[in-house]
C-alpha positions in Angstrom: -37.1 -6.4 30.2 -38.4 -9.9 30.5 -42.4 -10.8 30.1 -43.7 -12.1 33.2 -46.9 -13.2 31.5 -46.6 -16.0 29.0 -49.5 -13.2 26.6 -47.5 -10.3 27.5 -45.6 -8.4 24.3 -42.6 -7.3 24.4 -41.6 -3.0 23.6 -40.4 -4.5 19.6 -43.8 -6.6 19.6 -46.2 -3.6 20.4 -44.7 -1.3 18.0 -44.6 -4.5 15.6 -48.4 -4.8 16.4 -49.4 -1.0 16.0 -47.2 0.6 13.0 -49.6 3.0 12.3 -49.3 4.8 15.2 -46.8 7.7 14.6 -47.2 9.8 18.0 -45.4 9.3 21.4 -44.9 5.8 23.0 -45.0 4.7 27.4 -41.8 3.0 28.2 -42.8 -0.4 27.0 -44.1 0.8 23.2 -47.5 1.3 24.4 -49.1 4.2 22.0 -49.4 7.1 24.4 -52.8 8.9 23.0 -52.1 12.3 24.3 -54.5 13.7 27.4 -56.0 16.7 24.8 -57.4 13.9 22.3 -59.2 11.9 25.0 -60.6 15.1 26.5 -61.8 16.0 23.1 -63.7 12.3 23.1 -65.5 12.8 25.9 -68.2 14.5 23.4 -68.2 11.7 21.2 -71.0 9.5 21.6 -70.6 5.9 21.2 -72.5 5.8 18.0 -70.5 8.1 16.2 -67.3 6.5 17.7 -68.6 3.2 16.6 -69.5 4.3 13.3 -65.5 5.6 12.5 -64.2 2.0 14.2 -66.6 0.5 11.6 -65.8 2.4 8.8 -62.3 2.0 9.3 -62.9 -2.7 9.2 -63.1 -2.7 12.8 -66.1 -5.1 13.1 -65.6 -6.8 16.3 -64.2 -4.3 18.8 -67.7 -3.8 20.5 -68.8 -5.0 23.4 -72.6 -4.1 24.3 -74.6 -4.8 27.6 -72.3 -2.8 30.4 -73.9 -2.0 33.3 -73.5 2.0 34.4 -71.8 2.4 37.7 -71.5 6.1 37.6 -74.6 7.3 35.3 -74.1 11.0 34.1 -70.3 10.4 34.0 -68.5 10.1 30.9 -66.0 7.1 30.7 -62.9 7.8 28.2 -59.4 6.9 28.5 -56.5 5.0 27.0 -57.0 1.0 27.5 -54.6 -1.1 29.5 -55.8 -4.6 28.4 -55.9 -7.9 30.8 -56.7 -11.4 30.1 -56.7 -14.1 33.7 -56.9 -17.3 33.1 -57.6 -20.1 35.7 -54.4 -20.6 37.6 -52.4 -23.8 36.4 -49.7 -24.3 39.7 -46.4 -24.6 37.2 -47.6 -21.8 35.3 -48.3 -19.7 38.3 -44.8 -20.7 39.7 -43.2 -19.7 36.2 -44.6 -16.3 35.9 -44.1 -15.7 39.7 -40.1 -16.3 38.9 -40.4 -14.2 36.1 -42.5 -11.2 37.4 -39.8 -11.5 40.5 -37.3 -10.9 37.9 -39.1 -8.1 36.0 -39.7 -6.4 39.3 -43.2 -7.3 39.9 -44.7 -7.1 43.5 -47.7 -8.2 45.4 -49.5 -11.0 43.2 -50.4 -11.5 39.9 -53.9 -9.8 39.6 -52.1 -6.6 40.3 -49.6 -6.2 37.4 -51.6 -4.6 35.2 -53.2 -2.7 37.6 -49.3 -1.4 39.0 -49.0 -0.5 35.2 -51.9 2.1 35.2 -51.0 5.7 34.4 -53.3 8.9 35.1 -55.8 8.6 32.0 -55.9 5.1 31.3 -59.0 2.6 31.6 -58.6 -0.7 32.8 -60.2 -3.2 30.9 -59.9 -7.1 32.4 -61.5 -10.4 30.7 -62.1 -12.3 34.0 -62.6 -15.8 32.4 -65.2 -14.5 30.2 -67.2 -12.5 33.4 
């Protein structure tokens, strides 16, 4: 299937990019972590979790200073990963032509979100925000 986004990977580049994992994949070659595992986070605390990522030469994969919108809730789920940029009018046009192609509908801000499966966690960079 054809990338829409010029920073989307293709199925061959997401496997490419995560060899290590070993377990089911979503259409697409996203690693599908399976719904026991993430129900088994939920009593990890973020120190602990941190400490493995650490361990493991994953130095820069934490962000600090969230704001809780649901305190006493427990957030845990696989991430679905977006990055908008400030819209460029031939870029926008080419991606529109291609996401038309792919199958996309509505606009852009809500490809990722149409991509969402039941225990995912979407995470957006909205130009640095």
């Amino acid at each position: 299937m054809e990338q829409p986004c010029p920073l989307s990977l293709s199925e061959e580049q997401l496997i490419e990019y995560t060899p290590e994992w070993n377990g089911e994949r979503f259409e697409g070659g996203r690693p599908k972590v399976a719904d026991g595992i993430l129900e088994r986070m939920r009593r990890v605390t973020v120190t602990a979790a941190w400490g493995v990522l650490r361990g493991h030469g994953y130095e820069w994969q934490y962000e600090g200073n969230w704001v809780c919108t649901h305190p006493g809730q427990v957030l845990v789920g696989r991430a679905l990963t977006a990055m908008y940029m400030p819209r460029r009018p031939v870029v926008r046009k080419v991606m529109e032509e291609k996401g038309e192609r792919s199958g996309c509908i509505g606009d852009q801000i809500s490809w990722p979100i149409d991509r969402l499966v039941q225990g995912d966690v979407y995470v957006a960079d909205v130009y640095g925000k």
